[in-house]
C-alpha positions, 0 to 999 in steps of 0.5 A: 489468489484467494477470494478473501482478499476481495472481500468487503471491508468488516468496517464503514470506511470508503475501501477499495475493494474492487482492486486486487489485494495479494495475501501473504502467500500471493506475495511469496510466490509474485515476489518469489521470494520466501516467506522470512525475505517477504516479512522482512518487507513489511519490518523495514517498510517497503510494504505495508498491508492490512488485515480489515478485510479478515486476512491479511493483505497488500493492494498489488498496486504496491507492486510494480514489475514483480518488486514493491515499489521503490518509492513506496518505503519513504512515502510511507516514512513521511505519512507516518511521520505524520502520524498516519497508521498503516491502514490510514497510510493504505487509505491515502495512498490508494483515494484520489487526491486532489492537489496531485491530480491521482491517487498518490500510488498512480503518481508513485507509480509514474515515478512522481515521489517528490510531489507525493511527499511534499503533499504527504508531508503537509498533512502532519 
């Protein structure tokens, strides 16, 4: 991995940066897959990344047992639905959230997608 996956945020958001960010080429080789299968993710949702900190990037929390979490697609349909960008999506996913207890990722990782989305989709 790259150091510049870590690297601050270039805007004053509250950022994670101390979590582990995987590039392009990161993701290629965890997911195993070639590049065109690993963009197809981001066309069809099942991931989401940014590129504030330079270069582009996907918290690897979105990442579970060497696959994009399953739950992850339609969580990310509902906060865009809701009018969220993929950066603000990023943001809520990542930052605790009271109603759920966790960071909304940490309960999609417990398998808790139905009170991540019913929180998700109040925030239209």
């Amino acid at each position: 991995m790259t150091d510049d996956t870590a690297a601050p945020p270039v805007d004053d958001r509250e950022w994670a940066d101390d979590r582990e960010w995987l590039t392009l080429p990161d993701l290629v080789e965890v997911l195993g897959e070639p590049l065109g299968r690993v963009r197809r993710l981001f066309d069809e949702k099942h991931l989401i990344g940014s590129r504030r900190t330079g270069t582009f990037a996907v918290p690897a929390v979105f990442l579970q047992d060497g696959r994009p979490i399953a739950a992850l697609r339609g969580t990310v349909f509902v906060l865009h639905d809701a009018g969220f960008s993929d950066d603000e999506a990023i943001d809520w996913l990542l930052a605790d959230e009271e109603s759920i207890g966790q960071a909304p990722i940490a309960a999609l990782r417990q398998g808790r997608k139905s009170e991540v989305r019913r929180v998700a989709q109040t925030l239209a």
